[in-house]
C-alpha positions as CSV (number, residue, x, y, z in Angstrom):
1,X,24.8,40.2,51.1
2,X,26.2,42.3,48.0
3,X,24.9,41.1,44.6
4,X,28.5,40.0,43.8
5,X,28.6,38.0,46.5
6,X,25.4,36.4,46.1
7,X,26.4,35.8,42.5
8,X,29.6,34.0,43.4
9,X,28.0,31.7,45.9
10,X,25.7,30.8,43.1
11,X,28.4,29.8,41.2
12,X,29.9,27.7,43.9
13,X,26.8,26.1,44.0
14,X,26.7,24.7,40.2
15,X,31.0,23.9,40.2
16,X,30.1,21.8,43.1
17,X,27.0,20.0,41.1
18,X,29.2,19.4,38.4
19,X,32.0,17.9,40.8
20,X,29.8,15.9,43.3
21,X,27.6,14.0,40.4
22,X,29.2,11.6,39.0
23,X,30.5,10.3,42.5
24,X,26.9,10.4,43.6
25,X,25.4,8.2,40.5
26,X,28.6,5.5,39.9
27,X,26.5,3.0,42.1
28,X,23.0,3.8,41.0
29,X,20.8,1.5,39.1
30,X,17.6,1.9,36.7
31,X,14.3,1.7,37.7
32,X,11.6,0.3,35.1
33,X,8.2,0.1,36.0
34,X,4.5,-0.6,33.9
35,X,1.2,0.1,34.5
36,X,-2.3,0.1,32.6
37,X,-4.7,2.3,32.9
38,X,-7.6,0.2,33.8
39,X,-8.0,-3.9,34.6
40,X,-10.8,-4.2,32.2
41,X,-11.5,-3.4,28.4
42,X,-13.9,-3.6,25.8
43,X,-13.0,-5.4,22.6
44,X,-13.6,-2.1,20.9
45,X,-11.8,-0.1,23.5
46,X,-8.0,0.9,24.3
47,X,-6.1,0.3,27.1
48,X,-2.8,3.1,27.5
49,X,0.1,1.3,29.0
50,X,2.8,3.6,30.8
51,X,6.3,2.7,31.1
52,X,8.5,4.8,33.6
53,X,12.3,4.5,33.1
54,X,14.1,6.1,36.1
55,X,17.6,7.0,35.6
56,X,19.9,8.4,38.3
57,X,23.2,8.9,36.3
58,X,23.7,11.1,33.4
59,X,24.2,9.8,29.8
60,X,22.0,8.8,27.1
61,X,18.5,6.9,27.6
62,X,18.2,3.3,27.3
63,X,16.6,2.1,23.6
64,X,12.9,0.2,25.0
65,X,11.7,-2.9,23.4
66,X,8.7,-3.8,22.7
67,X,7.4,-7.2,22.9
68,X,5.4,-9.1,20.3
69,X,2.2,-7.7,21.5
70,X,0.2,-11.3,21.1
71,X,-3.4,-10.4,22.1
72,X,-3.1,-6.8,21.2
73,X,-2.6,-4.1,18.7
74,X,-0.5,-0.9,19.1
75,X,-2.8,2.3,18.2
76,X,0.2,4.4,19.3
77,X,2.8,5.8,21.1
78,X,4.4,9.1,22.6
79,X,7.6,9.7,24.7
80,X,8.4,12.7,27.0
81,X,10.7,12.6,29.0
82,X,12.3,15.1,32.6
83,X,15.6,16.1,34.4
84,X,15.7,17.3,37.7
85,X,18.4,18.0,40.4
86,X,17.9,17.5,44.3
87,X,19.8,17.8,47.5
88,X,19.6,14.4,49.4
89,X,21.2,14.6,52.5
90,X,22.9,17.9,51.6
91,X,24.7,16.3,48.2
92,X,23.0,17.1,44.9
93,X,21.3,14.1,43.4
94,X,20.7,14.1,39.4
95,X,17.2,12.4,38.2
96,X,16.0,11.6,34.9
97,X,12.8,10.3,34.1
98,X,11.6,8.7,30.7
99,X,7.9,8.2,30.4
100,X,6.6,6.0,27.0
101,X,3.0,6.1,26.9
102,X,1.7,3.3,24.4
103,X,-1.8,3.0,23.7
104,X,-3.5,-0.7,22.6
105,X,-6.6,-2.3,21.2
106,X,-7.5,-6.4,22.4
107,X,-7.8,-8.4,19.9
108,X,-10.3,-10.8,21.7
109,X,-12.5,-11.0,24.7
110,X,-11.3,-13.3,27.4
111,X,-8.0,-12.7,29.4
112,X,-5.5,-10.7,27.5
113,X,-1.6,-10.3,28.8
114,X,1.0,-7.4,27.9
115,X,4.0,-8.8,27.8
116,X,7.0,-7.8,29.7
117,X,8.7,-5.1,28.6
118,X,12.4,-4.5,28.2
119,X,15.3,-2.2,27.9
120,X,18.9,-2.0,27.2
121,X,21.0,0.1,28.9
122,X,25.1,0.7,28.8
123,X,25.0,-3.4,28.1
124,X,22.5,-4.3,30.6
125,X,18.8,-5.5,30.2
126,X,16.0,-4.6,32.6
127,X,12.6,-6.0,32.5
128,X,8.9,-5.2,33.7
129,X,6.2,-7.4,35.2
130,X,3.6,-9.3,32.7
131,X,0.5,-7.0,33.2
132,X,-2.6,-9.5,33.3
133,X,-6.5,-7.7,31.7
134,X,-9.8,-8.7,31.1
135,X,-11.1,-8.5,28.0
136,X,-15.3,-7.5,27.4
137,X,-17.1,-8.1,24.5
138,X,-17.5,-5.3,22.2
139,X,-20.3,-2.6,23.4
140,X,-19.9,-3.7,27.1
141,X,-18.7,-0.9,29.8
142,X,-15.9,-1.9,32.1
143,X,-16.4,-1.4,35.8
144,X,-15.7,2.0,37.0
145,X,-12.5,3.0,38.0
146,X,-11.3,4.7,40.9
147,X,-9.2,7.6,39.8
148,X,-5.8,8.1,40.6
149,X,-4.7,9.7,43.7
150,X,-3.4,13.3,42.8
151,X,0.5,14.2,44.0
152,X,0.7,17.4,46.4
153,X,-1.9,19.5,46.7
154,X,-1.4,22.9,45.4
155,X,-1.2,25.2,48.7
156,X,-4.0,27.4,46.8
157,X,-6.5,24.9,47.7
158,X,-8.2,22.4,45.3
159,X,-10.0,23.6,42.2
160,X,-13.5,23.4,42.2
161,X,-15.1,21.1,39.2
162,X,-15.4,22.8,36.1
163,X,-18.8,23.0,34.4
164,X,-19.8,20.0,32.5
165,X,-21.3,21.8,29.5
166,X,-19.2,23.1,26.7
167,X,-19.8,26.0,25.1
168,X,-19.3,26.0,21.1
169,X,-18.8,30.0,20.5
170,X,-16.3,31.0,23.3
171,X,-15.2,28.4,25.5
172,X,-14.3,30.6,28.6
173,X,-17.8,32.7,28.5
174,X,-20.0,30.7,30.6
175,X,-16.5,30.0,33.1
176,X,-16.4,31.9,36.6
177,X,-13.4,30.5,38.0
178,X,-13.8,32.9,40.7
179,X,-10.6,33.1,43.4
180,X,-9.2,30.2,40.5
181,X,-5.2,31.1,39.3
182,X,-5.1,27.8,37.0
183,X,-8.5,26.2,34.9
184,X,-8.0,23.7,32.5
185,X,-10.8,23.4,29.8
186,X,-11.6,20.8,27.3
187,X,-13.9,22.4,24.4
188,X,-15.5,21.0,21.3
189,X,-16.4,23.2,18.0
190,X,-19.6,21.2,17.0
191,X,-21.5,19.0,20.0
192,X,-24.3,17.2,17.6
193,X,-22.3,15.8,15.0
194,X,-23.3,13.4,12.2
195,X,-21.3,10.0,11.6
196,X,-18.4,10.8,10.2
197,X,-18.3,14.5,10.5
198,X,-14.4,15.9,11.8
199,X,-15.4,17.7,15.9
200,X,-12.2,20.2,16.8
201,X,-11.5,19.4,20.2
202,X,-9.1,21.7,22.1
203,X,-7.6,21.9,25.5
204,X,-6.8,25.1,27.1
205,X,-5.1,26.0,30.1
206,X,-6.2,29.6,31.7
207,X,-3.3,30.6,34.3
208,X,-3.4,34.0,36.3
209,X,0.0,33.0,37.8
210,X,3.2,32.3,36.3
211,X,3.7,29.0,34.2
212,X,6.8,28.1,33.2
213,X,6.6,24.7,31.8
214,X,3.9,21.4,31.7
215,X,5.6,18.4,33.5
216,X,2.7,15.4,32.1
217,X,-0.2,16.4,29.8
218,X,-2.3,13.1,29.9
219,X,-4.9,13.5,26.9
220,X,-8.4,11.6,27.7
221,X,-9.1,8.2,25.6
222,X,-11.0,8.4,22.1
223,X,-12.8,5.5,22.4
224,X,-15.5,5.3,19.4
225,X,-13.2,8.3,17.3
226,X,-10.8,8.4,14.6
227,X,-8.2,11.1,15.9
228,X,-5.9,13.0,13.7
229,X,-3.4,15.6,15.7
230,X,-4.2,19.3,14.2
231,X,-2.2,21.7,16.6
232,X,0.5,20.7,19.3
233,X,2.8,23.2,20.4
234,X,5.9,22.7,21.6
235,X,6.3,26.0,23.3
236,X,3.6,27.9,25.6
237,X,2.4,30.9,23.8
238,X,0.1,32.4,25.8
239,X,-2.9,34.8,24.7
240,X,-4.4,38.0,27.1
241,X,-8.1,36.9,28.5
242,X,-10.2,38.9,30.5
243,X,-13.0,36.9,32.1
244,X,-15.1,38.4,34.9
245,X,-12.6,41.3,34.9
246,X,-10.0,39.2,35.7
247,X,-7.1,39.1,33.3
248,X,-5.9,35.7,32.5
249,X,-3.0,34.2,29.8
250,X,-4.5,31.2,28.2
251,X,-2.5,29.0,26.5
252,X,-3.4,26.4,23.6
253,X,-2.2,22.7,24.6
254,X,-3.6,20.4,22.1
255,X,-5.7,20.8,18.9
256,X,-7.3,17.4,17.3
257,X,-9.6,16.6,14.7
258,X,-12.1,13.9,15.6
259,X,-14.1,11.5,13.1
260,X,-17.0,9.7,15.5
261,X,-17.3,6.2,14.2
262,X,-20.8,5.5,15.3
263,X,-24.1,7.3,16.3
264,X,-25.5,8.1,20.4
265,X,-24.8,10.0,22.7
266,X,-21.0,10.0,24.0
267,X,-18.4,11.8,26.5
268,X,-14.7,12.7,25.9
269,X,-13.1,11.9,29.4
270,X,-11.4,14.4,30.9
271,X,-7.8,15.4,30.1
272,X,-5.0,16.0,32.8
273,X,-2.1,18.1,33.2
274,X,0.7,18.9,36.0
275,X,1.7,22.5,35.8
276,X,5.1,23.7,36.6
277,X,4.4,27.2,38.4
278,X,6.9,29.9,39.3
279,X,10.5,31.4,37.9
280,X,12.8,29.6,35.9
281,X,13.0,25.4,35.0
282,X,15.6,24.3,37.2
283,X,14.0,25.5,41.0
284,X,10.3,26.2,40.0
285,X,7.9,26.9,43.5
286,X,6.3,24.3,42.6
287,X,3.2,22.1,40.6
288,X,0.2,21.8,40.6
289,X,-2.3,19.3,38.9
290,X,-5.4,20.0,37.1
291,X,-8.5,18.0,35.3
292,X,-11.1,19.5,32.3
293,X,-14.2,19.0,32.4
294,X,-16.0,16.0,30.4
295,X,-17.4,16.6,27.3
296,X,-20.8,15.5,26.0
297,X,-21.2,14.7,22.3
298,X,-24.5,13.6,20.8
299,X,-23.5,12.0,17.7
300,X,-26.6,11.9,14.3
301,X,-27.0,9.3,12.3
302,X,-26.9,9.8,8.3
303,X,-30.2,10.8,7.6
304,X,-32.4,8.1,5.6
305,X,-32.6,7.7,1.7
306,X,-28.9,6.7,1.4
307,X,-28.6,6.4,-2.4
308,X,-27.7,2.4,-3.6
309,X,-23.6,1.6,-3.4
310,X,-23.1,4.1,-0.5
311,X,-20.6,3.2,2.5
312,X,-20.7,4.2,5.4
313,X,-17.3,6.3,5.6
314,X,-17.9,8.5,2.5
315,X,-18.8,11.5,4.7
316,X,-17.4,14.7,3.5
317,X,-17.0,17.7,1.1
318,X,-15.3,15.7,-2.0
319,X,-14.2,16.2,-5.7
320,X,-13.7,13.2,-8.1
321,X,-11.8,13.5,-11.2
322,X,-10.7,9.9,-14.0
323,X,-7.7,10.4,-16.0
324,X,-6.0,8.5,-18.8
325,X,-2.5,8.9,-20.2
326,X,-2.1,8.6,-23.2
327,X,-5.3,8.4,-24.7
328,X,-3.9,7.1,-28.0
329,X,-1.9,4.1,-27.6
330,X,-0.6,1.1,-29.6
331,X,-1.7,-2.9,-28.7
332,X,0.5,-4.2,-26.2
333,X,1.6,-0.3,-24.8
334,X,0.4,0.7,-21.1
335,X,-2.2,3.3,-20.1
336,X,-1.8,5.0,-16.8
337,X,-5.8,5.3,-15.8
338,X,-5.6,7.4,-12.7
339,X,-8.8,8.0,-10.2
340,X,-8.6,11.3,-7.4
341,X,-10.9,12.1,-4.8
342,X,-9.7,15.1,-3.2
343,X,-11.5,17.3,-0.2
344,X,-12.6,17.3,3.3
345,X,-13.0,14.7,5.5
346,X,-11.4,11.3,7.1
347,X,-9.4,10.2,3.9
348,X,-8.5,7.4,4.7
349,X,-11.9,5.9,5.6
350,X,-13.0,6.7,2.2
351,X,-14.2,3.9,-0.6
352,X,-13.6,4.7,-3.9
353,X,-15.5,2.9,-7.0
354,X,-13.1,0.4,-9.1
355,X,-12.8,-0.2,-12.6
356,X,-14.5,-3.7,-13.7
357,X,-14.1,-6.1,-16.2
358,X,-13.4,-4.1,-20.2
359,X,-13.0,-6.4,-23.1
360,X,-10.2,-6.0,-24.6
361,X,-8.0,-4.0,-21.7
362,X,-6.2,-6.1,-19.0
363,X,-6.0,-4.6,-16.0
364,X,-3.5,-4.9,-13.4
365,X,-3.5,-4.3,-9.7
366,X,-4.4,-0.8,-8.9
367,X,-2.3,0.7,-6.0
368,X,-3.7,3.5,-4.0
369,X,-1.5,6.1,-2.1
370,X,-3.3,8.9,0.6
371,X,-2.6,12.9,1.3
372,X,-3.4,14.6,4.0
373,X,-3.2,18.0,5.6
374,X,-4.5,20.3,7.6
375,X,-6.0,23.4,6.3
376,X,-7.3,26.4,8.6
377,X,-8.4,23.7,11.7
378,X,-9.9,21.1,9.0
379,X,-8.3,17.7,7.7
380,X,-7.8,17.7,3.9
381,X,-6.9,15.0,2.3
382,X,-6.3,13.5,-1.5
383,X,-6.6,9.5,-1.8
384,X,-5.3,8.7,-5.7
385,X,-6.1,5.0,-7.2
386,X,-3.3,4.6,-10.1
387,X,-3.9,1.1,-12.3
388,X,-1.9,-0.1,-15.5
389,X,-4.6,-1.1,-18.7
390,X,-2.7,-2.9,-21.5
391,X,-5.2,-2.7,-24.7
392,X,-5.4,-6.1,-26.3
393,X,-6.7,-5.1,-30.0
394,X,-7.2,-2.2,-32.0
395,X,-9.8,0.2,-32.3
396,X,-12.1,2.2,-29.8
397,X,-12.0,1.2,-25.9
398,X,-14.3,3.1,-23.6
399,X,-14.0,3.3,-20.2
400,X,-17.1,3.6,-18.5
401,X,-18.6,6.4,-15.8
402,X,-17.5,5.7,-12.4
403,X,-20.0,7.6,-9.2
404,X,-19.1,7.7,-5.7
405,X,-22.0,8.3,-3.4
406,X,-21.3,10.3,-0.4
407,X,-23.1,12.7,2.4
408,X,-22.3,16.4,2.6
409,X,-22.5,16.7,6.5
410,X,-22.4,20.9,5.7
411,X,-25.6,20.8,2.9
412,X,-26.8,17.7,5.3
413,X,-27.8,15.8,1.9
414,X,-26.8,12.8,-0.2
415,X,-24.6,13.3,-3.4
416,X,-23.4,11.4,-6.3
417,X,-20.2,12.6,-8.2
418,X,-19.5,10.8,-11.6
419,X,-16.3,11.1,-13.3
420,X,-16.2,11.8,-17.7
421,X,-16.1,8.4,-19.2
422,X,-12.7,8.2,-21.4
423,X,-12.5,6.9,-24.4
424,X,-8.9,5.1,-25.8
425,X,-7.9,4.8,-29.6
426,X,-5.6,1.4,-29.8
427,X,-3.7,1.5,-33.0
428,X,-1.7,-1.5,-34.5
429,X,1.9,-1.6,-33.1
430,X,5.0,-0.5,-35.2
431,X,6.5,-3.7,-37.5
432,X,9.9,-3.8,-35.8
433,X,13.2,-2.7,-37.8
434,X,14.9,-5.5,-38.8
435,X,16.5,-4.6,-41.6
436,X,19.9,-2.6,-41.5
437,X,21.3,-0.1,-43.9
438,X,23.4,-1.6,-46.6
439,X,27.0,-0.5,-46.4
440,X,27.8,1.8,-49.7
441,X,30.1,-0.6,-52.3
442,X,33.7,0.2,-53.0
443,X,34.7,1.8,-56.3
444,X,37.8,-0.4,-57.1
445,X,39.1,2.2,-59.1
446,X,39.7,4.6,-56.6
447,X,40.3,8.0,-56.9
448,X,43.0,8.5,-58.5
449,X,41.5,6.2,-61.5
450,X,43.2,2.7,-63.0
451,X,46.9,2.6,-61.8
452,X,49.3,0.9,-64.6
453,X,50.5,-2.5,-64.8
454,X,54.4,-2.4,-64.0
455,X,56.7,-5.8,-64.7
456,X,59.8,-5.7,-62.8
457,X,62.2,-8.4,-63.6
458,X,64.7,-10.1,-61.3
459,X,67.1,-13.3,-61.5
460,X,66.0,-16.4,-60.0
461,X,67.0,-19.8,-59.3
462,X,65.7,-23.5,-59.8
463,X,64.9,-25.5,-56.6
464,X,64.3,-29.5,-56.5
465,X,60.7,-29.9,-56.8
466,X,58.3,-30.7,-54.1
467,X,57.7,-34.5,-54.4
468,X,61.4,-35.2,-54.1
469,X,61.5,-34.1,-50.4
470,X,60.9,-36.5,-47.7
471,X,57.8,-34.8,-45.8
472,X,55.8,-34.5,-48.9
473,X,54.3,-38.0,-49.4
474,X,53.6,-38.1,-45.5
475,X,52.0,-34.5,-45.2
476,X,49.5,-35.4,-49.0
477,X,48.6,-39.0,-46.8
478,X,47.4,-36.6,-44.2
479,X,44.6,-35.2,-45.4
480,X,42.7,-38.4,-46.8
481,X,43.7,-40.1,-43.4
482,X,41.9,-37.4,-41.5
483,X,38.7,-37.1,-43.5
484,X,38.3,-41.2,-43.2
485,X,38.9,-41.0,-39.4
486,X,35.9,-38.3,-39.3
487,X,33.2,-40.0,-41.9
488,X,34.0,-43.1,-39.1
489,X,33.0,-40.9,-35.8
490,X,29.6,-40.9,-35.0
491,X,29.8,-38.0,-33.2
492,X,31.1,-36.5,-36.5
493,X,28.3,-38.0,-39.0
494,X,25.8,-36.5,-36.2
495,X,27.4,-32.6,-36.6
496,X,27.5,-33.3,-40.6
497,X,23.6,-34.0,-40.6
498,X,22.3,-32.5,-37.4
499,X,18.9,-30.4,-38.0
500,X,19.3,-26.8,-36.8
501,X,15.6,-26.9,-35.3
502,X,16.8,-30.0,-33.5
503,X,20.2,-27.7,-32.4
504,X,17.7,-24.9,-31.0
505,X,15.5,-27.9,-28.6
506,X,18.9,-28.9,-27.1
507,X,20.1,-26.2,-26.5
508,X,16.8,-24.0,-25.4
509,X,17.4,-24.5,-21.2
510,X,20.9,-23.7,-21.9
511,X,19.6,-20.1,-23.6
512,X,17.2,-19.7,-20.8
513,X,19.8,-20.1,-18.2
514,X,21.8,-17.9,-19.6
515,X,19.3,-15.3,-19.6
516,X,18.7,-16.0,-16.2
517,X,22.4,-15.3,-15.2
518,X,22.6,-12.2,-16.9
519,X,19.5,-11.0,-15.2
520,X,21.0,-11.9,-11.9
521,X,23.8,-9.7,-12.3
522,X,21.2,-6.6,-12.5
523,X,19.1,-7.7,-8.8
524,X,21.2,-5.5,-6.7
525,X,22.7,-2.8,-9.0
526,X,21.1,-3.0,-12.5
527,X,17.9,-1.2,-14.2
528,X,14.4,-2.6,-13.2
529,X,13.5,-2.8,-16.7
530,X,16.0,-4.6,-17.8
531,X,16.4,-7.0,-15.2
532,X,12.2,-7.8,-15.6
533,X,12.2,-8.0,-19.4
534,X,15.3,-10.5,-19.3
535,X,13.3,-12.4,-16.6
536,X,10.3,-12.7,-19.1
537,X,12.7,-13.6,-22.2
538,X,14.4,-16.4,-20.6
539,X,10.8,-17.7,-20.0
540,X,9.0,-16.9,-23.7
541,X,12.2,-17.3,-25.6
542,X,12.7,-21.0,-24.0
543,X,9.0,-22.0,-25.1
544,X,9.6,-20.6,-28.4
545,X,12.8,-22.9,-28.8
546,X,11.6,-25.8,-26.6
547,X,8.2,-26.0,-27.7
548,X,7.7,-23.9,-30.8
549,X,5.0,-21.8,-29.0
550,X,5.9,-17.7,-29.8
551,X,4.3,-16.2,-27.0
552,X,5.2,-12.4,-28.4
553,X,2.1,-12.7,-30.9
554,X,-1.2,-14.4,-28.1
555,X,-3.1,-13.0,-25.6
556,X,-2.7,-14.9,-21.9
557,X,-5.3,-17.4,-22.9
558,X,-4.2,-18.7,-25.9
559,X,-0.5,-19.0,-24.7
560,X,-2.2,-21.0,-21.5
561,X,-4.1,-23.1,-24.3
562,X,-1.1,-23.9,-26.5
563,X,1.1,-25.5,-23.3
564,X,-1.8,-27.2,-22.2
565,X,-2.3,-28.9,-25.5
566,X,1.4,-29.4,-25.2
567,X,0.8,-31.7,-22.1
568,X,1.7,-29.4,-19.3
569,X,0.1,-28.8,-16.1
570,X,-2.4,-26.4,-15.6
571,X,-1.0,-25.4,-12.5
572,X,2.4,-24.7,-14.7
573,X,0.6,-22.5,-17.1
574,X,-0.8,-20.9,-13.8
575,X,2.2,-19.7,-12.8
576,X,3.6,-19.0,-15.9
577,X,1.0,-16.4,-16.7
578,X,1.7,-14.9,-13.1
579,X,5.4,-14.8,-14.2
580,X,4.9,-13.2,-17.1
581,X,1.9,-10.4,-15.7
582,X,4.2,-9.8,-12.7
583,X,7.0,-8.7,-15.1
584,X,5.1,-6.4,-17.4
585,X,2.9,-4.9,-14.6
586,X,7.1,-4.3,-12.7
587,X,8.2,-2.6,-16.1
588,X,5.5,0.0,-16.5
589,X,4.2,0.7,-12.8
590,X,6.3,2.3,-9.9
591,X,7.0,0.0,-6.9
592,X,8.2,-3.6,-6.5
593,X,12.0,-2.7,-7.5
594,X,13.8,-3.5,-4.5
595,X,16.6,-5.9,-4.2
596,X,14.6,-8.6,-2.1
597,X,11.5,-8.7,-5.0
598,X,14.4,-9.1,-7.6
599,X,15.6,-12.3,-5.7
600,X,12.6,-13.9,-5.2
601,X,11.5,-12.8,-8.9
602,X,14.5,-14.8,-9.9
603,X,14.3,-17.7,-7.6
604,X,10.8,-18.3,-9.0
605,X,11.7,-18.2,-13.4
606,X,14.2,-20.2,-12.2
607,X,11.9,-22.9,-10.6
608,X,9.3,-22.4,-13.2
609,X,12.2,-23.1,-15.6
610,X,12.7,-26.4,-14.1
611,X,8.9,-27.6,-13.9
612,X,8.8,-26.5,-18.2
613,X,11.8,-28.8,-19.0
614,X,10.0,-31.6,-17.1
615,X,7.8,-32.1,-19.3
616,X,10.5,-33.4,-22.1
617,X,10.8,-33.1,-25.5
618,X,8.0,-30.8,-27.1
């Protein structure tokens, strides 16, 4: 056969694909199918749950849903997915598979059930079976499983077992794969870590034959870990070995960082993978399945002499630094007081020391936010704890030393870091401006100096005089007619000698309503700030005309005591004071702006409103 007839039958072949699939698929259906990994967990174990989605006509994939997840919690989840053509029967048959690979923790022992899973596709819903487990106590080992049953053995013969001891230098120089064309080897960077400590584990795969793609690459369980993901290509990039003078490409398949949680002696389970071997994606020769070896870990406990107020997950190379902005600040103004630990190790097991009681600061909620990275193979991280201070009176504030006790697992000793202690000058707050500027008089002479008086003279005529028309008697009885009917009203006599104190009670919910409507108009749209400080003037400017109480000039506590001398509830006053925090801690802090806090922000003053005017007249 020429080479331009072999290329046109290949292109006869793919028109006819094209042509003969959608015939082939318009009956076909989806298959969705679950299964666990095991029948049995430990409370302090994981369970991975596989979902297999099926599809035999082309379009996009279905959108999976999870279910509620009652007796379990998800730890996490990865897709990958595979399209392949066949021949069935001599017509070419498209096949897509979806594979979601979900990975759960019980959250009691006793019997445990995954509920069924579903998933729409082009307006139709399929379903999996409930999957039924047993759940251990923690510490207790599930009966051994049988392993799966591999798919078609590679024609090569199987692989013999790899050796079960890692090496920490090179992880191919104590392997002799012999007549081997595909290894796969699990490897470890430190095998006698402490508590703590990050292990690099990585998964190679060493191929003397060509590879050109990896079909399922099943990662082993981490039971009794914390895992963070350092390296996972997406390509295979394959790097020249020679081992026992045979040349080999490895390639690098997964790179993760791994925290032990507790101290013995462990394994890592082995990892799989199903290699796709030969030329070219679409009509590969074929695949081939491979396992890595297990991989021991011995894991130290912290040495003895832990320092007092150490925790267990300060383990780590850290730095700790305390900053305060500003430094010189009026009564009533915030101070951003910032602590940063920042270094390597498991971030976001770290505990970092809190700022206790100060006379004469209040303190709101501190909010923490978390970093990380990954910086040649090791996990970085920065964990930042950002608070609001409000200085209550003038003068000097201190805030005190803070230390964080942690163990170095590279100098294998305790340390303490202590941060400067920062010191705050509060000065009196500025007198507010009431007064405006006066408005320049008028020079009556004007500029062009006292004009002269001018008489002009005209001709005029003599009218009747007033009283001798008919409307005047009538219109001059109006006026005393009028004042007598108001002197009688009683509504009238009340404006004439109403108090303007007594004007402000009546009217105070009316004010405080107002307010309230005005900062309703800023929830979805408006400025933060604004919207909060109208929130807490509605509030303090009704007590100050309801009850006479200016809440602008006391601390917290003596506005609580003044309503409760005033007859209201403590549980009022509670509230009120939450209000009121809640609004300045909204004003001067980041977070809590969204339309939904806004709403129930509102819906709360306004029901707060409502238990204050209960109480009556102040």
């Amino acid at each position: 056969m020429s080479r331009r007839t072999g290329k046109a039958l290949l292109v006869g072949v793919f028109m006819a694909l094209q042509t003969a699939l959608p015939a082939t698929a318009a009956g076909s259906d989806v298959e969705l199918t679950a299964t666990a990994d095991r029948d049995e967990v430990a409370l302090d174990g994981t369970v991975t749950l596989e979902v297999t989605a099926t599809y035999s006509q082309k379009g996009d994939a279905g959108e999976l849903q999870l279910p509620p997840f009652r007796d379990f919690d998800v730890v996490s989840r990865s897709q990958s997915e595979q399209v392949s053509f066949a021949f069935i029967n001599g017509a070419p048959s498209f096949r897509r598979t979806t594979v979601y690979s979900i990975a759960l923790t019980p959250h009691h022992a006793g019997d445990a059930v995954i509920e069924p899973l579903r998933l729409a596709w082009q307006g139709r819903t399929f379903a999996t079976q409930a999957i039924k487990l047993r759940v251990l106590p923690a510490g207790q080992s599930p009966a051994p499983q049988a392993q799966r049953q591999s798919g078609p053995q590679d024609p090569r013969g199987q692989d013999e077992q790899a050796p079960e001891t890692p090496d920490l230098a090179d992880p191919f120089q104590d392997l002799h794969p012999g007549t081997r064309d595909l290894v796969l080897r699990a490897t470890v960077d430190h095998d006698h870590p402490y508590v703590g400590q990050q292990v690099t584990y990585s998964l190679y795969l060493l191929a003397r034959i060509n590879v050109s793609g990896i079909d399922k690459l099943q990662l082993p369980r981490l039971d009794g870990f914390w895992s963070e993901e350092i390296e996972a290509p997406q390509q295979l990039v394959g790097e020249a070995r020679v081992i026992d003078g045979v040349p080999y490409r490895s390639f690098l398949l997964r790179k993760r960082a791994l925290f032990p949680l507790r101290a013995g002696k462990t394994s890592i389970e082995p990892a799989e993978v199903e290699v796709l071997t030969g030329f070219g994606m679409l009509f590969s020769r074929g695949n081939a399945r491979r396992q890595s070896q297990a991989v021991p870990l011995d894991v130290q406990p912290l040495p003895p002499g832990k320092p007092a107020g150490f925790d267990q997950g300060n383990v780590g190379q850290w730095e700790l630094k305390a900053t305060a902005d500003p430094l010189q600040v009026a009564v009533g103004q915030p101070v951003t007081f910032k602590l940063v630990a920042s270094g390597r190790g498991n971030v976001r097991d770290l505990i970092l020391p809190r700022l206790g009681a100060i006379a004469g600061l209040r303190a709101y909620d501190a909010t923490t936010t978390d970093k990380q990275a990954v910086e040649q193979g090791h996990v970085t991280g920065t964990r930042t704890v950002e608070q609001l201070l409000v200085p209550e009176r003038t003068g000097q504030l201190e805030l005190p030393v803070l230390t964080l006790e942690l163990f170095d697992p590279i100098q294998r000793q305790y340390r303490t870091l202590r941060t400067e202690a920062l010191r705050l000058e509060v000065i009196p707050a500025a007198p507010g401006s009431g007064a405006s500027s006066a408005t320049p008089s008028q020079n009556l002479l004007g500029a062009g100096g006292v004009r002269p008086i001018r008489l002009r003279f005209a001709k005029t005529g003599t009218t009747a005089p007033p009283w001798t028309r008919p409307w005047f008697w009538p219109l001059l009885a109006l006026g005393p007619f009028g004042l007598a009917m108001l002197l009688v009203s009683d509504k009238a006599r009340r404006m004439l000698t109403s108090d303007p104190s007594k004007q402000r009670v009546r009217g105070a919910r009316g004010a405080a309503r107002k307010r309230l409507r005005f900062a309703e108009a800023l929830v979805a749209g408006g400025d933060a700030d604004s919207f909060y400080a109208e929130i807490a003037r509605a509030l303090t400017g009704y007590l100050g005309d309801k009850r006479g109480v200016v809440a602008a000039g006391l601390t917290r506590d003596e506005l609580a005591q003044a309503l409760l001398v005033r007859g209201h509830a403590g549980e009022t006053v509670r509230k009120l004071a939450t209000v009121l925090d809640e609004c300045d801690r909204a004003r001067f802090s980041p977070g809590s702006r969204e339309t939904v806090a806004r709403q129930a922000m509102l819906a709360r003053a306004d029901k707060l409103l409502e238990e204050l005017d209960r109480k009556g007249p102040g």
